[in-house]
C-alpha positions as CSV (number, residue, x, y, z in Angstrom):
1,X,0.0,0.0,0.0
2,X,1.4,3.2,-0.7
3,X,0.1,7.0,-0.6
4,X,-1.0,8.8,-3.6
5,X,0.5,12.3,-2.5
6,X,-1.0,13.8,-6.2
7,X,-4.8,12.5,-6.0
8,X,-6.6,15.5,-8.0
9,X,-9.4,15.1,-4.9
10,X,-7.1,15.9,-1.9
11,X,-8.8,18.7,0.0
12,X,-11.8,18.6,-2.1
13,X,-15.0,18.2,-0.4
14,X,-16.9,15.6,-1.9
15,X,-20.2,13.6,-1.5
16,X,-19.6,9.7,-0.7
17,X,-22.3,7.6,-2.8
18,X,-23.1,4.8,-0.6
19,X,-23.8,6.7,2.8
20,X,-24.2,10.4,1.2
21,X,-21.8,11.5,3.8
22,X,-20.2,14.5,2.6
23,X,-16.5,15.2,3.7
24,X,-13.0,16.4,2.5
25,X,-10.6,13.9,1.1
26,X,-7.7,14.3,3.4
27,X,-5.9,10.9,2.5
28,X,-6.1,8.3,-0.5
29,X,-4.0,5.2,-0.4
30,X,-3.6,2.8,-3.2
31,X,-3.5,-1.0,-2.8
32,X,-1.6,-2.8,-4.9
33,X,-0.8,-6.9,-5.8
34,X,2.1,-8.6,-4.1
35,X,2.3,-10.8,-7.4
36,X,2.6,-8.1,-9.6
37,X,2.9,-5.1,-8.4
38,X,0.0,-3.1,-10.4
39,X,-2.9,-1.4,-8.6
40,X,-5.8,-3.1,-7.3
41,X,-7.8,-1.0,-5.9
42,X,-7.8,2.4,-3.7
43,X,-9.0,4.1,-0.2
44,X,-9.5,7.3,0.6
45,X,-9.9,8.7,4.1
46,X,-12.4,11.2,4.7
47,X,-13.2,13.8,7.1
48,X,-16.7,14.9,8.1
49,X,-18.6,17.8,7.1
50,X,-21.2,17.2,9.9
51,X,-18.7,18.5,12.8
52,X,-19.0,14.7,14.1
53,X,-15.3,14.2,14.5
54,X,-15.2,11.0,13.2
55,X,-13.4,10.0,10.1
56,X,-14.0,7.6,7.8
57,X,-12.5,4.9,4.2
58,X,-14.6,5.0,1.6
């Protein structure tokens, strides 16, 4: 797993799908195979909107 320092979303306040959260991307990291080496997927850690505290991986 590494960081993805340059995601164009970092800061951005954005709306998450699923739970309709809304939040500011403060972290994405990207998983990646231990076979190959190429992506497989990505997380980014969000912080709330709401004033709840409590971040969350969507």
């Amino acid at each position: 797993m590494r960081e993805d320092a340059n995601h164009h979303l970092l800061g951005q306040e954005v709306i998450h799908p699923a739970t309709e959260r809304t939040g500011t991307v403060g972290t994405v990291f990207i998983r990646t195979s231990k076979a190959t080496g190429k992506p497989v997927g990505r997380t980014a850690h969000m912080r709330p909107m709401d004033g709840s505290g409590r971040d969350w991986n969507s």
